[in-house]
C-alpha positions as CSV (number, residue, x, y, z in Angstrom):
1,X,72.8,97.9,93.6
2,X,75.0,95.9,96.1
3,X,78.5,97.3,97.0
4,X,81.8,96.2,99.5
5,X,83.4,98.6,101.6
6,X,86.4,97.7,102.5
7,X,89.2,99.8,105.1
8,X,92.7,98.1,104.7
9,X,94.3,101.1,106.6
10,X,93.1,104.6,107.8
11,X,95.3,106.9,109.9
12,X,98.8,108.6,109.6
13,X,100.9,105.4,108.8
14,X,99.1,104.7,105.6
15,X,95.5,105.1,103.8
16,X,94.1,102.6,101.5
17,X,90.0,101.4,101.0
18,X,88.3,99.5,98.5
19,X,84.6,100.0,96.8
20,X,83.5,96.3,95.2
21,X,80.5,97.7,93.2
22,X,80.0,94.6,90.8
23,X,82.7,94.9,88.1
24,X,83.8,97.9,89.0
25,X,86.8,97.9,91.8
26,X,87.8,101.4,93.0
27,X,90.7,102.2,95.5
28,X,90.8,105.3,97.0
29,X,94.4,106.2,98.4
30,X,97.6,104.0,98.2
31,X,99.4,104.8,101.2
32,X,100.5,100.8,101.7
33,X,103.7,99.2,99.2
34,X,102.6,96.6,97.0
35,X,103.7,93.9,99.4
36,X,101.7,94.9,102.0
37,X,98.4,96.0,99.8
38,X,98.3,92.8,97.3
39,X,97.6,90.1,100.1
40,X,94.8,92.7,101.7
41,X,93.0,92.8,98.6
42,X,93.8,89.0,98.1
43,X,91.7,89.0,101.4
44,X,88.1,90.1,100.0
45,X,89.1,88.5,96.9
46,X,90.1,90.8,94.7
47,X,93.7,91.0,92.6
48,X,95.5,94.0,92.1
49,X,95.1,93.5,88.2
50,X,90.9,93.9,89.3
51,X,91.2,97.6,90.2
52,X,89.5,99.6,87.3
53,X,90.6,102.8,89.0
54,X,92.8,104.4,91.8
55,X,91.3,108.1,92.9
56,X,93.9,109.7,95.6
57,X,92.9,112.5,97.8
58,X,96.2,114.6,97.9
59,X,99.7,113.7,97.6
60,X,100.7,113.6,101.7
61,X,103.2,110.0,101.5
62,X,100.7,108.4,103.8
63,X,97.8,108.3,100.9
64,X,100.1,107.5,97.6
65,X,103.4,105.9,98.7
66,X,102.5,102.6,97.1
67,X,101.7,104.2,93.5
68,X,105.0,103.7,91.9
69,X,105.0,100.2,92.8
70,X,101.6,99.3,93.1
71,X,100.1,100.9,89.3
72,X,102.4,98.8,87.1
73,X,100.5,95.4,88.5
74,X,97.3,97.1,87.8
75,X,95.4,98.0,84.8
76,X,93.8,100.8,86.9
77,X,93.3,104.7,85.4
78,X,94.6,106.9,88.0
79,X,92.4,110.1,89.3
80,X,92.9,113.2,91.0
81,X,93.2,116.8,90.9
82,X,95.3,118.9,89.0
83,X,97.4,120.4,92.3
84,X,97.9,116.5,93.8
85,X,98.2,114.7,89.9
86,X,101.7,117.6,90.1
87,X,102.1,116.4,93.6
88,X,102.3,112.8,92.5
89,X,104.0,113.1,89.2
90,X,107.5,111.7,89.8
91,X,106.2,108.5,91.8
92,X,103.3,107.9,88.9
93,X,104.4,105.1,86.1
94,X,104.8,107.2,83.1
95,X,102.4,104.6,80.9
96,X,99.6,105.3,83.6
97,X,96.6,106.7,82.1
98,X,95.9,109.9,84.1
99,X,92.7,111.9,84.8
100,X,92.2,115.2,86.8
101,X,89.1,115.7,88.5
102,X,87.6,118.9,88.8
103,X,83.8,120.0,90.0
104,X,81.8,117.8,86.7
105,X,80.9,114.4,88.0
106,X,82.3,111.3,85.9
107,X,81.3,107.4,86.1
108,X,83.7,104.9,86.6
109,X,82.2,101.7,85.4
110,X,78.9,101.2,87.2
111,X,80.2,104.7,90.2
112,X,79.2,108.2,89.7
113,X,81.8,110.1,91.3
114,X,82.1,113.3,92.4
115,X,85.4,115.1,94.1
116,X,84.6,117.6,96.5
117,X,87.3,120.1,97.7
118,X,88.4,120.1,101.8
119,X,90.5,122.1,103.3
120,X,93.8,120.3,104.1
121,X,97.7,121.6,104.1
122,X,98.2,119.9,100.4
123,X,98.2,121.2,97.4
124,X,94.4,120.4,96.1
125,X,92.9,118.1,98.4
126,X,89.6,116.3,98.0
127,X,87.1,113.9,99.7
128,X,85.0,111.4,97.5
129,X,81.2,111.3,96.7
130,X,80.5,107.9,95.3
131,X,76.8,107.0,94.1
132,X,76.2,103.4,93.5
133,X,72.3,102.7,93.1
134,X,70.2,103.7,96.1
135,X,73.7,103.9,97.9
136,X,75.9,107.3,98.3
137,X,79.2,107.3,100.1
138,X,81.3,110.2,101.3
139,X,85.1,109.6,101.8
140,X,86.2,112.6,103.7
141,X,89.5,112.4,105.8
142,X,92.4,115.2,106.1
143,X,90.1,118.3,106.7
144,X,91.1,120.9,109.0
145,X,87.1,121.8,109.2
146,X,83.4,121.0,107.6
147,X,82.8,123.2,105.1
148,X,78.6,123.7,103.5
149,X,80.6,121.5,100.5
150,X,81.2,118.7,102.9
151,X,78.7,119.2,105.5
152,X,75.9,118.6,102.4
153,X,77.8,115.9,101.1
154,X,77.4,113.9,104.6
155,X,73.6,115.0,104.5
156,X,73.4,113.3,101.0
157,X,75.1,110.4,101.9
158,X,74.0,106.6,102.9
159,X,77.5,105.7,103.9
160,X,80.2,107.8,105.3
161,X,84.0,107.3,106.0
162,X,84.7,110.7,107.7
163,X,87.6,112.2,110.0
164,X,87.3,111.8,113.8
165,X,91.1,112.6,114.3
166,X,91.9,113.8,117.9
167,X,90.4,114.8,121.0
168,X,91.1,118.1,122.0
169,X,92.3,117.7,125.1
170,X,94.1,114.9,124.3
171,X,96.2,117.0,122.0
172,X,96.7,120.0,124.0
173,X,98.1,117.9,127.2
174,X,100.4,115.7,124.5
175,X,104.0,115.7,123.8
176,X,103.4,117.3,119.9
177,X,105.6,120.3,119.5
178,X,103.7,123.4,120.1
179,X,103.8,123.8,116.2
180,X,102.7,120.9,115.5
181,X,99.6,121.1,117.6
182,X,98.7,124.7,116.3
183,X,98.6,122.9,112.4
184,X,96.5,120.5,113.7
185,X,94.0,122.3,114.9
186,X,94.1,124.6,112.0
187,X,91.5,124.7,109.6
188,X,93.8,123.1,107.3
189,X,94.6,120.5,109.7
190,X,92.4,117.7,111.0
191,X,88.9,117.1,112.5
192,X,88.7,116.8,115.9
193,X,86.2,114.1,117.6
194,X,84.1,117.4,118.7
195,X,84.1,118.4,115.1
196,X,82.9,115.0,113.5
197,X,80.6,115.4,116.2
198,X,79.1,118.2,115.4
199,X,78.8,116.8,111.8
200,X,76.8,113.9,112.4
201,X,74.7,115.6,114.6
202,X,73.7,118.0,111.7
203,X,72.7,114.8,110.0
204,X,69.7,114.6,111.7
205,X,66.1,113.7,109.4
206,X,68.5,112.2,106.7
207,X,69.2,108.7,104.8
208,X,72.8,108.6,106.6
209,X,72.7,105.2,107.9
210,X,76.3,103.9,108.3
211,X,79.8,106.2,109.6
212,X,83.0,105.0,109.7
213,X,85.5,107.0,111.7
214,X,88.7,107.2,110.3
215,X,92.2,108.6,110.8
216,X,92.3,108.8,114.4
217,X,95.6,109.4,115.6
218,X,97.0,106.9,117.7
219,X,98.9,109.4,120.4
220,X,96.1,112.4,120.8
221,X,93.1,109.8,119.8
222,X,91.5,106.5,121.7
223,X,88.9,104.8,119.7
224,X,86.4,104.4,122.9
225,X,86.9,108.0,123.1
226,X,85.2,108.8,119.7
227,X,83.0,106.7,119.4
228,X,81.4,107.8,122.7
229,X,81.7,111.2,121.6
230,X,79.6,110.5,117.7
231,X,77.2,108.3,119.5
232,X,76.2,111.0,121.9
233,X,75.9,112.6,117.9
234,X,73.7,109.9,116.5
235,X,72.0,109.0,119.6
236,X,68.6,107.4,118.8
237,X,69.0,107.9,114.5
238,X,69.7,104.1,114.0
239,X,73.2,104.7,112.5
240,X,75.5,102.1,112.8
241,X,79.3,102.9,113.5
242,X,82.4,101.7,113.5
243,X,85.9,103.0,114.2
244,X,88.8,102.1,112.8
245,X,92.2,101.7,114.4
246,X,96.2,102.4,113.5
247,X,98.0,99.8,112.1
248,X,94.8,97.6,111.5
249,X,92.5,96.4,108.5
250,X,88.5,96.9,109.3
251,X,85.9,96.7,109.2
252,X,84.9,94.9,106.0
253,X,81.6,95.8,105.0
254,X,78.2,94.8,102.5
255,X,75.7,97.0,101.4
256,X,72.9,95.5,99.2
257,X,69.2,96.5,98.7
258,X,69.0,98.9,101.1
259,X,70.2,96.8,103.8
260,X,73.2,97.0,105.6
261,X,74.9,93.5,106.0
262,X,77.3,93.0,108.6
263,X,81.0,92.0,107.1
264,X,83.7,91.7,109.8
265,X,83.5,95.5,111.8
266,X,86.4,94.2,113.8
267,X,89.9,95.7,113.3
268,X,93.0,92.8,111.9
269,X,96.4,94.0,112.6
270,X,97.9,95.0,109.3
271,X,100.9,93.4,108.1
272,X,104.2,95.0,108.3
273,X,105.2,97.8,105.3
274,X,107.4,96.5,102.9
């Protein structure tokens, strides 16, 4: 089964990415207003009225602050968890059909889907587990560490969107408050490169054959920097990878037959928010 993968934003100023898989048109998060997120999906051709589903991770502004404007244009059943569906509930459309997500699996359309708890400063956050065919992606961003939950969902995965936040030093030498800094680098804050790292490198003698990274910071983060530090991780597998940027739309991806097909990996500045 052949499936699109497209990033229209990853990182602390908004979170939005699409899965094409035939009929079935999933975004997970909707951290961009309606203005900005309509033309983006416009761009791989799909309509906002296309979206059989919306699944959002937890209720932080940058991963739903489109909902209230973006669901009435859709026709799109709205997923999450019981702690972010009560994060979420005075922004949410009151005629939006509503599902909470717990440990069962469900299908959307052609997409077996299974939430998977992560350890994040929300109120029940969750990464994604989508199984399309031969292909399995893991949407994990906004985890503070890798639990055995997350760390076996990488191992079963073909495709991975996963948290390479800061660099360590980068954030200790920054210009964060001191408060800041500690919450990041809790284990309810965000993955460092070292941490993704050490991930991917536990992936070794599996099917994991694509990794996007994702949410890097744009102040205690430098793209060059992790991606040196997962390839020294993947050194050797075969795994492509590409890292996404602030502000930016990429890559686009294809994923059909087993074969990875090369979309646009590059980074598009992303429109202004509305």
């Amino acid at each position: 089964m052949s499936f699109s993968l497209s990033i229209l934003a990853s990182g602390s100023h908004g979170n939005a990415l699409l899965v094409n898989a035939g009929d079935t048109k999933i975004l997970i998060d909707c951290g961009l207003g309606v203005r900005t997120i309509s033309p983006l999906l416009q761009s791989v051709g799909v309509q906002l009225k296309d979206l059989k589903a919306i699944l959002i991770t937890h209720e932080h502004t940058d991963h739903m602050r489109g909902l209230e404007r973006v669901l009435p244009h859709t026709r799109a059943a709205l997923y999450a968890t019981d702690g972010t569906l009560a994060g979420i509930e005075d922004v949410v459309p009151s005629r939006t059909i509503q599902y909470a997500v717990g440990e069962e699996a469900f299908e959307i359309g052609q997409v077996v889907v299974q939430a998977i708890p992560v350890p994040h400063d929300a109120n029940e956050p969750c990464g994604y587990h989508l199984t399309m065919g031969e292909h399995r992606l893991l949407v994990a961003t906004d985890l503070g560490e890798v639990t055995p939950e997350i760390g076996e969902a990488l191992k079963n995965s073909t495709v991975a969107v996963f948290e390479s936040n800061h660099d360590e030093g980068m954030l200790a030498n920054g210009s964060y408050p001191e408060i800041l800094k500690r919450r990041i680098r809790s284990n309810t804050g965000h993955l460092s490169n070292r941490q993704c790292a050490t991930a991917l490198r536990a992936c070794q003698d599996t099917e994991l054959s694509t990794v996007i990274l994702a949410h890097l910071s744009d102040e205690n983060n430098d793209p060059k920097v992790a991606r040196v530090s997962a390839e020294a991780a993947i050194n050797g597998r075969g795994c492509e990878l590409h890292v996404t940027r602030q502000g930016a739309t990429g890559p686009y991806l294809k994923f059909s037959s087993n074969i990875n097909i090369k979309g646009l990996p590059t980074c598009e500045p992303l429109p202004l928010f509305p």
